[in-house]
N, C-alpha and C positions, 0 to 999 in steps of 0.2 A: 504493500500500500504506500503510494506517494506520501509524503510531508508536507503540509504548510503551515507557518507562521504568518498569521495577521497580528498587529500591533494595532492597538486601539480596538480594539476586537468587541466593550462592553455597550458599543451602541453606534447608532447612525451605518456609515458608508461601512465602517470596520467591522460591525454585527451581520449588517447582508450581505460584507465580502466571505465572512467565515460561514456561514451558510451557508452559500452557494458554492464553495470548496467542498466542502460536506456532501451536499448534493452529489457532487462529480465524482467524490469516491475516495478522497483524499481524508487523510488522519489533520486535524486543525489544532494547530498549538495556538490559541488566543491567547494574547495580551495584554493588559493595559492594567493601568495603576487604579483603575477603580473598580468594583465588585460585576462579574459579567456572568455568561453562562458558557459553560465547554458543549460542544456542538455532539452530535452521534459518533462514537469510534475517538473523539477527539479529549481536549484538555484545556480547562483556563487555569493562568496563572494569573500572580499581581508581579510584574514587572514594567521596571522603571526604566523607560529607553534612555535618558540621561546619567544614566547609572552605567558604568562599563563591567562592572564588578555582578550586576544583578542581572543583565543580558547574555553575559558568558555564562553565567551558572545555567540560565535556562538551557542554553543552547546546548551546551555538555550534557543537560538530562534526555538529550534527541538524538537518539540512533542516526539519523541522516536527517536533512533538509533539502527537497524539492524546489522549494517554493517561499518567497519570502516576500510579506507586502508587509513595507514600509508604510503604514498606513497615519498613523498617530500622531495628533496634532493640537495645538492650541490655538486662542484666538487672548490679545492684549492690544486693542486695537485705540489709536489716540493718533492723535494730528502733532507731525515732528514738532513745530511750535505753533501755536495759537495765541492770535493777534487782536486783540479786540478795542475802539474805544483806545487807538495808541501806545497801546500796553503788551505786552507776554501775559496772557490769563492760563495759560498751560503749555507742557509740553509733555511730548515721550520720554519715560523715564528709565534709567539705566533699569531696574528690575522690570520694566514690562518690554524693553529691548530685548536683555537676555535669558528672560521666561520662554520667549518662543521661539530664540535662537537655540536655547538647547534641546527642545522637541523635536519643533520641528528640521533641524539642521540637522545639529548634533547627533540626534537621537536616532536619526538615517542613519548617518555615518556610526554608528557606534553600533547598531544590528547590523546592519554591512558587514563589516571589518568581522563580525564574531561569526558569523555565518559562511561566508568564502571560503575558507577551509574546509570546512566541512564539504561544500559543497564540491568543491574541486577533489577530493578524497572519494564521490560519490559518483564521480563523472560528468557532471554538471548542474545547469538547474537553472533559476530565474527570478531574477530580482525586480521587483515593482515597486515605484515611487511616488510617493500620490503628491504631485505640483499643485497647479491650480491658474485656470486660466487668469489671474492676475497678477502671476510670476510672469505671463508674456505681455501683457499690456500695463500693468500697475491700477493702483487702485487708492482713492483718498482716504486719507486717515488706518494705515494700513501698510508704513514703515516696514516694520518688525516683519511682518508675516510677508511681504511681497516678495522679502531679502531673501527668506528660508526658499519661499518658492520658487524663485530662481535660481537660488540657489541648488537645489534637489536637480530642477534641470541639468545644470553645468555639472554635477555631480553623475549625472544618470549617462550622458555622452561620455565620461573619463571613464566611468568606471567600462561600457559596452567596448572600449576601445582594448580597457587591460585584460577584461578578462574573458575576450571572446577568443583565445585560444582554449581556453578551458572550460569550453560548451558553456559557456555562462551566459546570457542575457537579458541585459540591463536595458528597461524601459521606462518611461512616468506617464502618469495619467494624470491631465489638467482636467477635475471637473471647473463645469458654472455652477449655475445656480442650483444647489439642490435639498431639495425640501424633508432635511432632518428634524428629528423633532428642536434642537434647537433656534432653526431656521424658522420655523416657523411658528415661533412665540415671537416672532417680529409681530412692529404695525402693519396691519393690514395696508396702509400708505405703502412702506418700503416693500412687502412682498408683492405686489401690485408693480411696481416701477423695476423688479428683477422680473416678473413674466415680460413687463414690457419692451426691455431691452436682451431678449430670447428671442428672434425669431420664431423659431418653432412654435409659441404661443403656449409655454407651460415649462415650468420647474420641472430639474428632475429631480427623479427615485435614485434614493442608495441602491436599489438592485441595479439602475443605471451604469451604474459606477462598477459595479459588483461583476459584473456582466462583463466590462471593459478588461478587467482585471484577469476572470477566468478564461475568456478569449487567448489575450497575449501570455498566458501561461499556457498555454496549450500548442500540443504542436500543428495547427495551423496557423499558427504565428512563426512557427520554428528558423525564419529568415528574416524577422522583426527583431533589430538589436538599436542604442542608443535615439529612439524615437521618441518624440510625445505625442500622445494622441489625447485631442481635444474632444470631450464631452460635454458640451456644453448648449446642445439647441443650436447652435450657429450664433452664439453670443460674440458680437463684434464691437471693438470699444470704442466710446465716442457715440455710438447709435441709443 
């Protein structure tokens, strides 16, 4: 039976990504630093992707790794500085910069790095990084997290380049708009004004996402390496 690691695995995109592994037949090692549910055949843990020391433990309790989605992430979302009335009334502050630089960056890079061994020891396998289509266009008030997302890009092309001698690869997945339960404890104002800049004329579903994910791990993706593929309705910025 195949392997996969989902990170963030206790809700939203992370919970229908480990699902839907499940589904396909694979053993699901879920993640995440908050209380979740381990899938059929599968397993949650509480581990902390900013932790190097709590990701190797996991990963050493894993016979092999198939499959590893990067999935897990935060949101500290503030305006670099805010101007009001001729004044600074706020800015980004060092703990909400590197709150989600160590998630969502670090946190990549630190299940990465523990996982490649293994997986090269295994004969291969495939890495999944979940971006976000505002890693390609930017986004207001939204600093910290833009940096990670682009970041995880430039990261998903190094890594497809190193380690595709060793059947490994490396892809991301930018969703848009998608309607978690988080998401959608928005004003009905701002979820209103993300269908509207969709084409498609609707939010997506984490199985959306989920879907994207089981695809490119599979081998008919098997000549898909250092890509992004955009999920996102045809969300184009500026419209």
């Amino acid at each position: 039976m195949k392997q996969a690691i989902v990170t963030g695995a206790a809700a939203g995109i992370g919970l229908a990504t480990a699902r839907r592994f499940a589904q396909q037949g694979y053993a699901v090692a879920s993640w995440d630093v908050k209380d979740g549910e381990a899938q059929p055949g599968g397993s949650f843990q509480k581990v902390d992707v900013t932790s190097a020391a709590s990701v190797e433990a996991a990963v050493a309790a894993l016979v092999r790794v198939d499959v590893l989605v990067n999935n897990a992430g935060i949101l500290r979302d503030g305006m670099l500085v805010k101007y009001k009335d001729g004044a600074v009334a706020g800015m980004m502050s060092d703990e909400q910069f590197d709150a989600v630089i160590g998630v969502n960056l670090k946190g990549v890079f630190t299940c990465t790095r523990a996982v490649v061994p293994k997986m090269i020891a295994g004969g291969g396998g495939v890495i999944l990084n979940a971006s976000s289509v505002v890693g390609l266009y930017g986004n207001f008030g939204q600093t910290n997290y833009v940096a990670t997302k682009a970041g995880v890009i430039g990261m998903t092309k190094v890594w497809a380049r190193e380690l595709g001698k060793h059947q490994i690869r490396v892809n991301a997945v930018a969703p848009g708009f998608i309607a978690t339960e988080m998401v959608k404890q928005m004003p009905e104002k701002i979820l209103q004004s993300m269908v509207g800049h969709t084409p498609i004329g609707r939010m997506g579903q984490p199985e959306d996402i989920a879907n994207a994910y089981v695809w490119l791990a599979s081998d008919q993706a098997s000549f898909i390496t250092g890509t992004v593929l955009s999920v996102d309705g045809g969300v184009v910025t500026g419209t």
